[in-house]
C-alpha positions in Angstrom: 0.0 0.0 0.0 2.9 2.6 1.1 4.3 2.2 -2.5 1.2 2.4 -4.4 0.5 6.0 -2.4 3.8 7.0 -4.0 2.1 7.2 -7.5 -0.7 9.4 -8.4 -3.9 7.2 -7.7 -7.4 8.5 -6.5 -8.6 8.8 -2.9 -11.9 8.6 -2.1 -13.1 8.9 1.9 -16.9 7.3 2.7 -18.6 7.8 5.7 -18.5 11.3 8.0 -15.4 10.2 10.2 -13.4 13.5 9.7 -10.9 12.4 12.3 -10.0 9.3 10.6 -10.0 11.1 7.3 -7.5 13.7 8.8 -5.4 10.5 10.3 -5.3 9.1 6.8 -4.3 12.1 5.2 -1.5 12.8 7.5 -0.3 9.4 7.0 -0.4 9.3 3.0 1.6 12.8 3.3 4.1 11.3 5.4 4.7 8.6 3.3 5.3 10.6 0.5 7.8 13.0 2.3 9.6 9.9 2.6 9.3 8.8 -0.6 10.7 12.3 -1.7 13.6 11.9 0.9 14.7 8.4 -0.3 14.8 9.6 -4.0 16.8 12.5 -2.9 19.2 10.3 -1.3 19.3 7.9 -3.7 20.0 10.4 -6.8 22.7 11.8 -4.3 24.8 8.3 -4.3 24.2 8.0 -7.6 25.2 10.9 -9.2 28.9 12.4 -8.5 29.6 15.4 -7.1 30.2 18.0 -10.1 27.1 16.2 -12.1 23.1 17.5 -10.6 20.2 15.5 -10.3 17.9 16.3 -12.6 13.9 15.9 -11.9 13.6 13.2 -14.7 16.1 11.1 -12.7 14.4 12.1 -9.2 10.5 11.3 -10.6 12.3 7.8 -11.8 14.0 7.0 -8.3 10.6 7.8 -6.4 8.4 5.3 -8.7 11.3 3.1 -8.4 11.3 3.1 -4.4 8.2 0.5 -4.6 9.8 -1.9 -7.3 13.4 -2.5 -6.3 13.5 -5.5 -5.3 9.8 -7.1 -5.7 10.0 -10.5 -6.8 7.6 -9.9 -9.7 9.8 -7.5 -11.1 12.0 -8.9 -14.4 9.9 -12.1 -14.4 6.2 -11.0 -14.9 6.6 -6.9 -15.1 7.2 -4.6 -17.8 10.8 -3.7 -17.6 10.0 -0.7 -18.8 7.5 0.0 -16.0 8.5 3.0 -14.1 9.5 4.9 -17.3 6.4 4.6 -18.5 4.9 5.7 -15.1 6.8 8.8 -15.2 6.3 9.8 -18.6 2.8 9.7 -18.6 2.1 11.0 -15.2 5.2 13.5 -14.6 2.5 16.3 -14.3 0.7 14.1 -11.7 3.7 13.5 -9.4 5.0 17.2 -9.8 2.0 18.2 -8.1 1.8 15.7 -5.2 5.2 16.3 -4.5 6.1 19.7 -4.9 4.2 20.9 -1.5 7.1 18.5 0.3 9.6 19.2 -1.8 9.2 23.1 -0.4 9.4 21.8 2.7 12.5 20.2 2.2 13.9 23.3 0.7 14.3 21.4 -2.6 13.6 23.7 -5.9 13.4 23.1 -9.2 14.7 25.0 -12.2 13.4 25.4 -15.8 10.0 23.5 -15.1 8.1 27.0 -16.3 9.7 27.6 -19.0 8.7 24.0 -20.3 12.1 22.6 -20.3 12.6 18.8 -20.8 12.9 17.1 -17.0 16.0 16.3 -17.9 17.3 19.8 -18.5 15.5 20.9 -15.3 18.1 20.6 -12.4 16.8 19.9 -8.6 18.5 21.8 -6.1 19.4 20.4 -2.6 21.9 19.9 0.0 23.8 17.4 -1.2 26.1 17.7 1.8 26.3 15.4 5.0 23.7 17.7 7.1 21.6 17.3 4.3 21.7 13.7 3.8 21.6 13.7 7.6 18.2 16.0 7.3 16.7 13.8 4.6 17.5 10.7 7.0 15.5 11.9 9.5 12.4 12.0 7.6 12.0 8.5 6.8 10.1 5.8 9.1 11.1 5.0 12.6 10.9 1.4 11.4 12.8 1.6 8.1 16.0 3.3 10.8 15.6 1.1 12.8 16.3 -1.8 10.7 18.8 0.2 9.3 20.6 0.5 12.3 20.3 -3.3 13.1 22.6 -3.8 10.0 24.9 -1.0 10.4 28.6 -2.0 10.9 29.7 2.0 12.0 32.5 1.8 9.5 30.4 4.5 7.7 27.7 7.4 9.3 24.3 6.2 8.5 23.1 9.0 6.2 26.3 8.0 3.9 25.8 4.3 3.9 24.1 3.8 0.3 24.9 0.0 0.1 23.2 -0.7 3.5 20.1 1.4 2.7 19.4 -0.1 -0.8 19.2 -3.5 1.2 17.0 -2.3 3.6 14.7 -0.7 1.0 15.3 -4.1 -1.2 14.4 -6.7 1.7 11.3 -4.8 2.7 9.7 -4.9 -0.6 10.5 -7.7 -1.3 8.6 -9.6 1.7 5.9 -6.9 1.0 5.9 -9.0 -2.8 5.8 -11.7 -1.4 3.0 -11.8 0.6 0.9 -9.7 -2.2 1.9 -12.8 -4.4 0.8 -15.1 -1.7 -2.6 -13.1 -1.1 -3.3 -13.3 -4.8 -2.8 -17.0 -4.9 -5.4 -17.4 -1.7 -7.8 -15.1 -3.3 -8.3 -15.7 -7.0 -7.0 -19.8 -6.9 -4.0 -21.0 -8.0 -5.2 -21.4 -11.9 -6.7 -17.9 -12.3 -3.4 -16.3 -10.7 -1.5 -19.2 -13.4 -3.5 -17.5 -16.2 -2.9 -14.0 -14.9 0.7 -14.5 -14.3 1.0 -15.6 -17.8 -0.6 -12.8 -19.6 1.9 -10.6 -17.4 5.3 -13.0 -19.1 3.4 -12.9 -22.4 3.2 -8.9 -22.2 6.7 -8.8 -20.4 7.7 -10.1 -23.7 6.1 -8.9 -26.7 
């Protein structure tokens, strides 16, 4: 569910629980201040120092927090997946996340003047405070298995390798038991049949 609020989807509240419908909001905008976070650090690792991230690369990481590492993924899935996400719904995810990318102090340049996303640079602090910042904004839960893991050769915020594993072995069990659910629900032959439409598209 947390990955699927990454992406634009619709939200529809029944019922005259306001409280709950404030709770849920709250929770869906954390997740995606997260989500935002991650991507930052993850273009930060992945780009070098003199090279910027650009906002084609940062929409790319954040659809790609939900599929790296899901089993499905390369067997069943488009590999083309998440560019396809992001070029048809870059206007979408520009607009859910530019509210928290304010909040983060994160701007982006040439978006106005209708620049490609690639041409349009994302500005940040790429430093160790920042990273340190950007850390502190994702899940309790996702730190503290962090932290289980960590060997304190290298500060947290800068340890890329340990946090792609963490991100990697969450999904994945979160794939798993999605798979397993789908099995339960629809019956082994209708998820057989499913799961080969899926390999057939994956392939043509």
């Amino acid at each position: 569910m947390a990955g699927r609020m990454h992406k634009p989807c619709l939200i529809e509240f029944y019922g005259e629980n306001f409280e709950l419908r404030d709770r849920i909001r709250q929770g869906i905008d954390s997740n995606r201040r997260a989500a935002l976070a991650a991507a930052l650090l993850k273009c930060s690792w992945s780009c070098t120092e003199n090279r910027q991230v650009d906002t084609l690369s940062l929409l790319n990481a954040l659809v790609n927090l939900s599929y790296g590492g899901d089993v499905r993924v390369g067997l069943a899935e488009n590999p083309n997946k998440v560019s396809n996400i992001v070029k048809s719904q870059s206007a979408e995810l520009l607009s859910i996340y530019e509210p928290f990318a304010q909040e983060l102090d994160i701007t982006f340049e040439g978006l106005d003047s209708g620049e490609q996303l690639q041409d349009c640079p994302v500005h940040y602090d790429r430093s160790p405070m920042g990273h340190s910042r950007f850390m502190n904004v994702l899940p309790k839960s996702f730190l503290q298995k962090m932290e289980a893991g960590h060997n304190g050769k290298t500060p947290l915020s800068e340890d890329n390798d340990l946090f792609d594993r963490t991100l990697s072995s969450i999904v994945r069990a979160s794939s798993l038991v999605q798979s397993g659910k789908g099995v339960v629900t629809a019956g082994p032959a209708r998820s057989a049949r499913y799961l080969l439409e899926k390999v057939k598209k994956r392939f043509s």
